[in-house]
C-alpha positions as CSV (number, residue, x, y, z in Angstrom):
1,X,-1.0,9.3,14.4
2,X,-3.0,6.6,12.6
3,X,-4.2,9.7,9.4
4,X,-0.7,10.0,9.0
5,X,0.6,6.7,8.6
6,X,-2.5,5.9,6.1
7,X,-1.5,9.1,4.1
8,X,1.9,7.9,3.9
9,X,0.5,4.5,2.9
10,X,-2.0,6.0,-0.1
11,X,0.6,8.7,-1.1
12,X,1.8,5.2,-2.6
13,X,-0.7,5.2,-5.5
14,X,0.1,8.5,-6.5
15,X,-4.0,9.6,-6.8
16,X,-6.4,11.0,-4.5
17,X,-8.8,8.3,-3.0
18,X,-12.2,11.2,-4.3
19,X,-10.0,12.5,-7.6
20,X,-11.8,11.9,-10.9
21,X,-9.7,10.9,-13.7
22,X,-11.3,10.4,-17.2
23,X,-11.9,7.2,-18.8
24,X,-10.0,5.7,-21.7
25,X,-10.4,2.3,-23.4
26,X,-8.9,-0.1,-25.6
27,X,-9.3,-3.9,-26.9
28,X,-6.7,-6.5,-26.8
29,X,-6.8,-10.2,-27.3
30,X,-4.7,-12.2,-24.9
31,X,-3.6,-15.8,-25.4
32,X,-3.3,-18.1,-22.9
33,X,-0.6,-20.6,-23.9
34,X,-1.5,-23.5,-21.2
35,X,-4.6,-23.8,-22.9
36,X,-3.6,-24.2,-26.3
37,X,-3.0,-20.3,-26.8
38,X,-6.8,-19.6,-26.3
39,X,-8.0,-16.3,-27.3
40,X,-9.4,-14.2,-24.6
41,X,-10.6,-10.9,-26.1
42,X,-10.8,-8.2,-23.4
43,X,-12.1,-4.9,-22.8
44,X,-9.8,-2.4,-20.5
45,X,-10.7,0.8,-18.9
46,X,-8.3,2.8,-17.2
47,X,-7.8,5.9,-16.0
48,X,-6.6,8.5,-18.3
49,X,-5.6,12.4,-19.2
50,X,-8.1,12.4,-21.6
51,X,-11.4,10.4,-22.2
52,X,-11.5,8.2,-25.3
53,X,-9.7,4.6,-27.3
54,X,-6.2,4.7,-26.7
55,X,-5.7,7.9,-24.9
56,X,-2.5,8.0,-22.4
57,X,-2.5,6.9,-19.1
58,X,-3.4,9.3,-16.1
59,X,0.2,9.5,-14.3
60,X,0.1,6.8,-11.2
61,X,-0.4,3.6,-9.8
62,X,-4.0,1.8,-10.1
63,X,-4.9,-1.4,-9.1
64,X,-6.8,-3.7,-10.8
65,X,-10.1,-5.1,-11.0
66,X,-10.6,-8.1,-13.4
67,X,-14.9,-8.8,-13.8
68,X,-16.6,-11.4,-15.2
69,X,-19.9,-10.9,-16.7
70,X,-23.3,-12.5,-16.2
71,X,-24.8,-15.6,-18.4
72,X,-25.9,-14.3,-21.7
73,X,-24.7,-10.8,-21.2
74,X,-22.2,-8.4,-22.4
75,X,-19.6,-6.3,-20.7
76,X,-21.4,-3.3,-22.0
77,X,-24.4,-4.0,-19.1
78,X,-21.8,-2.9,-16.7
79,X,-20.8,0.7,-17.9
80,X,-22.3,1.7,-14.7
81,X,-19.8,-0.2,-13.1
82,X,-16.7,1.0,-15.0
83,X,-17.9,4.8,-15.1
84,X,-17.7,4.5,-11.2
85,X,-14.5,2.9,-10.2
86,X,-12.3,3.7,-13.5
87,X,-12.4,7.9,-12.2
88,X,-11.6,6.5,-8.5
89,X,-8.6,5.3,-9.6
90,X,-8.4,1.9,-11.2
91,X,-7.9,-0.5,-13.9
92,X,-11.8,-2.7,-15.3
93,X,-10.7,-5.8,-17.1
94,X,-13.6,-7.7,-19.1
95,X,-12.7,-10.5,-20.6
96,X,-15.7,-10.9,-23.0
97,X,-15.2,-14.9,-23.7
98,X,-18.3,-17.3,-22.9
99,X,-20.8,-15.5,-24.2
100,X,-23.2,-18.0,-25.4
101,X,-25.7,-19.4,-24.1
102,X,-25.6,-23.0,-25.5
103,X,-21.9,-23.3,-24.8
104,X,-20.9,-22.0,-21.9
105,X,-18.6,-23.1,-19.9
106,X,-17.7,-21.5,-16.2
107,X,-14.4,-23.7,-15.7
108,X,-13.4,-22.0,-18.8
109,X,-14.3,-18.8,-17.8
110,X,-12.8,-19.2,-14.4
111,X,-9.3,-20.0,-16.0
112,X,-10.0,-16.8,-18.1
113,X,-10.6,-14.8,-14.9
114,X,-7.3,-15.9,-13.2
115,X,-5.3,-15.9,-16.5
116,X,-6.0,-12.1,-16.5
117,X,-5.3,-11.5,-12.8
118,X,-1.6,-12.3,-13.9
119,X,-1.6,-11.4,-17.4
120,X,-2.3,-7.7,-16.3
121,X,1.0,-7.3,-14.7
122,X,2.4,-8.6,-17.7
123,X,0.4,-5.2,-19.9
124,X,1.5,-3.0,-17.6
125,X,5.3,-3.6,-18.5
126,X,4.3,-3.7,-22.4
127,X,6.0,-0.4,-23.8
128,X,3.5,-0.2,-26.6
129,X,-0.1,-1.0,-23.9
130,X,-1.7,2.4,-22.9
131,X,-1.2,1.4,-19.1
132,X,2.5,0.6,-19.7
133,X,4.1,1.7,-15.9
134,X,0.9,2.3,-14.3
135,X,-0.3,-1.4,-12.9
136,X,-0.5,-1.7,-9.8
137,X,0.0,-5.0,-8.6
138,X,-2.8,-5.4,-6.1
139,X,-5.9,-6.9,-7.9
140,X,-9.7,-7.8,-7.3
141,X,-11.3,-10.1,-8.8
142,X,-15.4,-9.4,-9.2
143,X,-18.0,-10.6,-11.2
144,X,-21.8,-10.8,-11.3
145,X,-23.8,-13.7,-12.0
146,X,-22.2,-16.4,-14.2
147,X,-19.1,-14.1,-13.6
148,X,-19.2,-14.1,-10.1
149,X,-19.2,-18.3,-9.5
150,X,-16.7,-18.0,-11.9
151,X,-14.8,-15.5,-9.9
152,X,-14.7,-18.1,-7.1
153,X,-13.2,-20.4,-9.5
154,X,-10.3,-18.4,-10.2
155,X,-10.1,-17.2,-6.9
156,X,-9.8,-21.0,-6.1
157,X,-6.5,-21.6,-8.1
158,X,-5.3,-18.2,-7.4
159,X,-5.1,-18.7,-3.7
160,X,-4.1,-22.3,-4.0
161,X,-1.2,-21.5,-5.8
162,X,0.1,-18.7,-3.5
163,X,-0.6,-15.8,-5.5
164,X,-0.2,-12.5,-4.1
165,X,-1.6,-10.1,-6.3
166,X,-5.1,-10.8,-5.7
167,X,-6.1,-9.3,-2.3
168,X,-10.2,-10.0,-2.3
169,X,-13.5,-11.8,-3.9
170,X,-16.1,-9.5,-4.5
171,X,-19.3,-11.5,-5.3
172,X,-22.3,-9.3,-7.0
173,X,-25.5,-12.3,-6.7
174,X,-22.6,-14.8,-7.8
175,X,-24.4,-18.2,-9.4
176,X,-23.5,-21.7,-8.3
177,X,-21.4,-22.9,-11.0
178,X,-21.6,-26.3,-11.3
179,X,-20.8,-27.3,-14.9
180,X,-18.1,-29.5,-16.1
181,X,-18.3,-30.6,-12.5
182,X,-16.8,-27.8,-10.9
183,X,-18.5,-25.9,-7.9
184,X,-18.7,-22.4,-6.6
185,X,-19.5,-23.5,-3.1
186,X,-17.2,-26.0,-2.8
187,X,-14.3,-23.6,-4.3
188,X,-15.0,-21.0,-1.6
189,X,-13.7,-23.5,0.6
190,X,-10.2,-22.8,-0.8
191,X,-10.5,-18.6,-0.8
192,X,-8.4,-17.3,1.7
193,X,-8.4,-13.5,0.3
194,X,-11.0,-11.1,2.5
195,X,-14.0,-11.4,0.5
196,X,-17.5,-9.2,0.5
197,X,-20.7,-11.0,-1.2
198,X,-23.3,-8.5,-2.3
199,X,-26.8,-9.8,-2.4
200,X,-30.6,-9.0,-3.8
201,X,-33.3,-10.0,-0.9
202,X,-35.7,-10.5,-4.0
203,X,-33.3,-12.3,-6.1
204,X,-35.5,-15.1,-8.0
205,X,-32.4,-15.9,-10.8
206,X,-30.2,-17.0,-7.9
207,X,-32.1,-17.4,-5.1
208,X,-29.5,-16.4,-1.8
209,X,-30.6,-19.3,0.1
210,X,-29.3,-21.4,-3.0
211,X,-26.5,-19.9,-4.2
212,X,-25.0,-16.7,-2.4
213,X,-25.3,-17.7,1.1
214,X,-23.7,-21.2,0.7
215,X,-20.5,-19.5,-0.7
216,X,-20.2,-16.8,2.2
217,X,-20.5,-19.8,4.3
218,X,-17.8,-21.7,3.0
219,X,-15.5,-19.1,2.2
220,X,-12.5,-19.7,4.4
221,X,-11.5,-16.0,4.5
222,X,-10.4,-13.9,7.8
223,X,-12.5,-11.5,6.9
224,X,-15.8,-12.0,4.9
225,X,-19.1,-10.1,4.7
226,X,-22.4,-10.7,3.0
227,X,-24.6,-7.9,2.7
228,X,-28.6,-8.5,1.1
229,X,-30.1,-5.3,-0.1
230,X,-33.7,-5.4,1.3
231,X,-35.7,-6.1,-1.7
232,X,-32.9,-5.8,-4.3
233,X,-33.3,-7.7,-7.5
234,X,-30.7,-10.1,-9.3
235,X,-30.2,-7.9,-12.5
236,X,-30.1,-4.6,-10.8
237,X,-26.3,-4.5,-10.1
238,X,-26.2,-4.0,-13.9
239,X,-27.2,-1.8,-16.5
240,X,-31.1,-2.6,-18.2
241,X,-30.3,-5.5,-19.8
242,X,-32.8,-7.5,-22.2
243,X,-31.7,-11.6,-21.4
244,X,-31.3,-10.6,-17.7
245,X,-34.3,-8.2,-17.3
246,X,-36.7,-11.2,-19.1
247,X,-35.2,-14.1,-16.6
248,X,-35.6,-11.7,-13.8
249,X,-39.6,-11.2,-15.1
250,X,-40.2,-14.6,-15.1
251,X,-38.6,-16.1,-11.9
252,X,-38.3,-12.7,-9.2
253,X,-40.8,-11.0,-7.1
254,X,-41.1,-8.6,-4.1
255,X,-38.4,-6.0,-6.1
256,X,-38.7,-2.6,-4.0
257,X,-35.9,-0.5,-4.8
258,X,-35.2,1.1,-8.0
259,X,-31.7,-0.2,-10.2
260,X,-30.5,3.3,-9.5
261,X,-31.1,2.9,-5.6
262,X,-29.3,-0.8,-5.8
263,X,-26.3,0.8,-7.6
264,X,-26.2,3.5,-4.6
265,X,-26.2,0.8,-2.5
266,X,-24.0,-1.2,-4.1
267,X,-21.3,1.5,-4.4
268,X,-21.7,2.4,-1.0
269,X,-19.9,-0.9,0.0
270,X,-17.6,-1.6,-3.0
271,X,-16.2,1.2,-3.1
272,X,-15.1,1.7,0.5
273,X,-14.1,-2.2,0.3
274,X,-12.0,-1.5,-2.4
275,X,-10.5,1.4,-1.1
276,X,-9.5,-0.6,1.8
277,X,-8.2,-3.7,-0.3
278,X,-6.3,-2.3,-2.7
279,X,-5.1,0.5,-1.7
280,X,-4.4,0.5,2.0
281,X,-6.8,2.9,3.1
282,X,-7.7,1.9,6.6
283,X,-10.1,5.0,7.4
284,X,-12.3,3.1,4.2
285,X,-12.4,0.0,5.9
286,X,-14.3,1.6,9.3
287,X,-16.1,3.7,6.9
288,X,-17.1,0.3,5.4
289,X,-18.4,-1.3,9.0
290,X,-20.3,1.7,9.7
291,X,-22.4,0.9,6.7
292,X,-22.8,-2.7,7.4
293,X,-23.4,-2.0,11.2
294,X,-25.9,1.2,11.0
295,X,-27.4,1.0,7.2
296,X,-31.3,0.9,7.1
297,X,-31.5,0.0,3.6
298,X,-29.7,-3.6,4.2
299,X,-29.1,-6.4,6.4
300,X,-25.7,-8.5,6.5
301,X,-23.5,-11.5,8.4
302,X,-20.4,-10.8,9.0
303,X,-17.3,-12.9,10.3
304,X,-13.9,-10.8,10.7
305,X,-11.2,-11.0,12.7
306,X,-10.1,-7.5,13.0
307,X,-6.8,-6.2,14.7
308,X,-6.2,-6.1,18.3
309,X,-5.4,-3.2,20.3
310,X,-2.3,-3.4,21.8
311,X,-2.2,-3.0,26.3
312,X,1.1,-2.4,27.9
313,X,3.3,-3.8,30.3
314,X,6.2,-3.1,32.2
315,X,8.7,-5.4,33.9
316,X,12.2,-3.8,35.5
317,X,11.7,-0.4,33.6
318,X,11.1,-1.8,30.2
319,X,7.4,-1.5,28.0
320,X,6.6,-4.0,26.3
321,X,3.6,-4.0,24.0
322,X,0.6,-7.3,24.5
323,X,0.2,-7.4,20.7
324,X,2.5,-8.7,17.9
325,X,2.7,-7.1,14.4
326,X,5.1,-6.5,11.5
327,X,5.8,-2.8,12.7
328,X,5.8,-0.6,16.2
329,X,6.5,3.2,16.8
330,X,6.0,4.4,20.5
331,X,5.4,8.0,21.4
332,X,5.8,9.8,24.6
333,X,3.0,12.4,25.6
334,X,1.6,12.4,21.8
335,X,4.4,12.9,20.0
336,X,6.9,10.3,18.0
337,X,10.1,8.5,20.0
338,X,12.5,8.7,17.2
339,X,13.7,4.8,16.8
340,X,11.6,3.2,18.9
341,X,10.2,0.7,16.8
342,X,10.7,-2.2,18.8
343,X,7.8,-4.5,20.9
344,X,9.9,-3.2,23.7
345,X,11.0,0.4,24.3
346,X,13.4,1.3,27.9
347,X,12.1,4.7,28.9
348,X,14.4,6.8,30.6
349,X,11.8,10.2,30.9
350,X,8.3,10.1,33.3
351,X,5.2,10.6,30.9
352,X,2.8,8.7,29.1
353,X,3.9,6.2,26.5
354,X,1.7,4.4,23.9
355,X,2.5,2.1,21.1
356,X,1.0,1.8,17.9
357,X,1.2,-2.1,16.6
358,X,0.6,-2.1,12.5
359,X,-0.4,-5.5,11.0
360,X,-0.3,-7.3,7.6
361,X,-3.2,-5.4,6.2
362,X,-1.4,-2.2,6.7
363,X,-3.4,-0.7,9.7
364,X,-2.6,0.3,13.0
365,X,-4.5,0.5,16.8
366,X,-3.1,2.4,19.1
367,X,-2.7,1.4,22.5
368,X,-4.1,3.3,25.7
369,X,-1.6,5.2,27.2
370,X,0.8,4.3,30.2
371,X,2.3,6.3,32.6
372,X,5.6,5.9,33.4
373,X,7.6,7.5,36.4
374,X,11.6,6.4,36.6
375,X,11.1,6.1,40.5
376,X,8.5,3.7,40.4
377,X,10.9,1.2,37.8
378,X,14.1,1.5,39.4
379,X,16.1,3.5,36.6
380,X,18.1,5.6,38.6
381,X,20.8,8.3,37.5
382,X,24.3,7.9,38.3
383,X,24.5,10.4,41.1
384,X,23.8,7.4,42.8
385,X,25.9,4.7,44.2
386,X,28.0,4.1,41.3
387,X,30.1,6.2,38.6
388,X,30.6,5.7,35.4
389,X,33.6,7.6,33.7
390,X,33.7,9.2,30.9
391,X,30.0,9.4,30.6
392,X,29.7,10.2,27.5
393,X,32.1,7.6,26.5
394,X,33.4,6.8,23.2
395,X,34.8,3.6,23.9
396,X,36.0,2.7,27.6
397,X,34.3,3.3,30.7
398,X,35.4,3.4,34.2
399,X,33.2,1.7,37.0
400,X,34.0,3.2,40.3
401,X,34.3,-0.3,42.0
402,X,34.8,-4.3,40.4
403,X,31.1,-5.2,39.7
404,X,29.9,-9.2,39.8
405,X,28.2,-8.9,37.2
406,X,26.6,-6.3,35.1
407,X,23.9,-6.4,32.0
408,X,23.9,-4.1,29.3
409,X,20.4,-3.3,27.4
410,X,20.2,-0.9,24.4
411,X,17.7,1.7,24.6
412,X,15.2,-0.2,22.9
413,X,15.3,-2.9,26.0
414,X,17.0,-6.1,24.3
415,X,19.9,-7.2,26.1
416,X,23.1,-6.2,24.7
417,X,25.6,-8.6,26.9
418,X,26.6,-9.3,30.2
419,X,29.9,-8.5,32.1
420,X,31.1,-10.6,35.5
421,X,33.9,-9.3,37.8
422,X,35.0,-6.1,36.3
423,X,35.6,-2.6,36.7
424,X,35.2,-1.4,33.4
425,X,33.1,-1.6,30.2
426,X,34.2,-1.7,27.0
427,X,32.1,0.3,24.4
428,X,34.3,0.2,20.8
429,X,32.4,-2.2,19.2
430,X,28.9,-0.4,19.6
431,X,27.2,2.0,17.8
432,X,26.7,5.4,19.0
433,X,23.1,5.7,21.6
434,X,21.8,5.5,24.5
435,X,22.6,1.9,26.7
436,X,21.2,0.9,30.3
437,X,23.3,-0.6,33.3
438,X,21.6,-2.6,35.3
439,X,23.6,-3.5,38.6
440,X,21.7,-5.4,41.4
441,X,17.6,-4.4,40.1
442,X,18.9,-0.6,39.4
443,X,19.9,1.2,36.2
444,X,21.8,3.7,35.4
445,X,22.3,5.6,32.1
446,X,25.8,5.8,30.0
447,X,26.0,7.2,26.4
448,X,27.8,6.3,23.6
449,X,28.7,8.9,21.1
């Protein structure tokens, strides 16, 4: 039940979650007009038919992941990076703005980061962009480094101001940003979005204890995880690069693992995390706790609320489900109820019933099953004591004697109405189904056609 829904959920994006699409490219400067029309130049991979600059779009949806770059380096240290997630299926944003190393200036570059979260919609309806009609509007903001504190930053706004495109942090050894008196730490107090922190155990550039662990801690996400990759370095989540590499020299030790083993890593988690995030696949997201729970090669902290599993109840031959959530479907013996997609669902046949509850991030639990036997709840056919006629009934039924009173349900269990001192119902006004009597603790069946 639950592969089927998420198939329905992913068929959504219009590409397969292990399909390899070739890379194209272009440059474009954006100008943000609340800041006096800065100039954000920007490098933007995408998925496309055929690799190269300005190549069409792959046919699709693909969200978007907008990455800020480390202090003193390029976008060009992450091609290992873009050459992963572009051929799974979505859209790298670089913006390639404070880039020097005697001016930069992370608030800046955090107002860069969220400009572009928005801005990319905004390319994706451009008629003359390469992704024109292939943005999806569910976007991550990443970044390593510099990049990452300044992802905090913009996630900081973004989620203060109610956006709803961005849908999580990730955090690759994020730096404290505290110039121009802004904070990293102190922003993560105000990121709401599930959010994953990756982490070097060796990291001397940003030592964790410093920098990546206070953020995880005051990140006021549901669901946030920070995984350290036993004796990972800070620089490794990139390409070789010469400014990082030398800092890295002169300030880490106890490095272990090769940068191709850290990227392996690293992929590992982001891309299942991704996968789950931004494009609704649940299976990715257990896929994703089975790495932090049983990995060797890392150790985490985790703090998640994660959806309940719904029990079930039954009160005068109505189920109702334990759990609330923004969609239901109830199945008898395995296979679907048509229309019951209610909390509630009135059985009228013995078997076993289970609900599946689905919640805001898209994914279900399926309750345990319950059997139900119409003896044991009082619905009772009416070859019993009373006769309703015509039954089916198209409008006005007969009750074989004057009732005191009489409550109607629909077949989902909500109470329709309730008659006093009559011999008849009146069934005009409702649509065609299946509707419950209940007379003195017993029901008793009538259709409407």
């Amino acid at each position: 039940m639950k592969l089927i829904f998420q198939t329905l959920l992913f068929l959504g994006f219009n590409c397969a979650l292990f399909g390899q699409h070739a890379i194209g490219h272009y440059q474009v400067t954006f100008q943000d007009p609340d800041r006096g029309n800065r100039d954000i130049q920007t490098e933007i991979y995408y998925p496309a038919t055929t690799a190269g600059d300005n190549t069409p779009a792959a046919s699709g949806q693909f969200p978007v992941i907008v990455f800020g770059h480390g202090f003193v380096m390029a976008w060009d240290a992450y091609e290992n990076l873009w050459t992963e997630f572009v051929p799974r299926g979505y859209i790298m944003v670089f913006p390639r703005t404070e880039g020097n190393a005697f001016s930069t200036d992370h608030q800046e570059f955090g107002w860069d980061l969220q400009f572009l979260v928005t801005e990319l919609q905004n390319e994706g309806m451009n008629s003359s962009s390469p992704i024109n009609g292939v943005v999806h509007p569910n976007t991550a903001l990443m970044g390593h480094s510099m990049g990452g504190g300044a992802s905090f930053l913009a996630a900081d706004s973004l989620c203060t101001n109610g956006n709803t495109n961005l849908k999580t942090l990730v955090g690759l050894a994020p730096a404290e940003s505290t110039t121009n008196g802004v904070s990293s730490i102190l922003s993560a107090r105000e990121v709401t979005v599930p959010s994953v922190i990756l982490s070097g155990s060796s990291d001397g550039v940003t030592p964790p204890t410093d920098h990546h662990i206070p953020m995880y801690d005051s990140l006021a996400s549901d669901c946030k995880t920070f995984v350290s990759i036993t004796g990972g370095a800070h620089c490794y989540f990139a390409n070789s690069n010469f400014n990082c590499d030398f800092g890295e020299a002169t300030s880490s030790s106890g490095i272990s693992i090769s940068r191709a083993d850290q990227h392996s890593v690293t992929f590992d988690f982001v891309n299942n995390w991704l996968d789950y995030t931004l494009k609704d696949d649940c299976a990715a997201f257990q896929a994703f706790q089975d790495s932090v729970q049983m990995s060797p090669r890392i150790t985490s902290n985790q703090s998640c609320i994660t959806n309940p599993t719904s029990s079930i109840s039954e009160a005068n031959g109505v189920l109702t489900s334990s759990v609330s959530g923004l969609s239901y479907q109830w199945y008898l013996d395995g296979s679907v109820i048509s229309g019951a997609n209610s909390i509630s669902y009135t059985p009228s046949t013995a078997g076993d019933y289970t609900v599946e509850v689905t919640f805001a991030d898209g994914c279900p639990t399926t309750s345990a099953p319950y059997t139900f036997t119409p003896s044991s709840s009082g619905i009772q056919e009416n070859q019993h004591k009373l006769s309703f006629y015509p039954n089916p009934t198209k409008g006005l039924i007969q009750i074989g004697e004057t009732l005191e009173k009489v409550k109607i349900y629909n077949a989902q269990g909500m109470h329709i109405t309730t008659i006093y001192n009559s011999n008849q119902l009146d069934f005009s006004d409702y649509p065609a189904g299946i509707y419950l009597i209940l007379v003195e603790d017993m029901y008793y069946k009538v259709i409407k056609e």
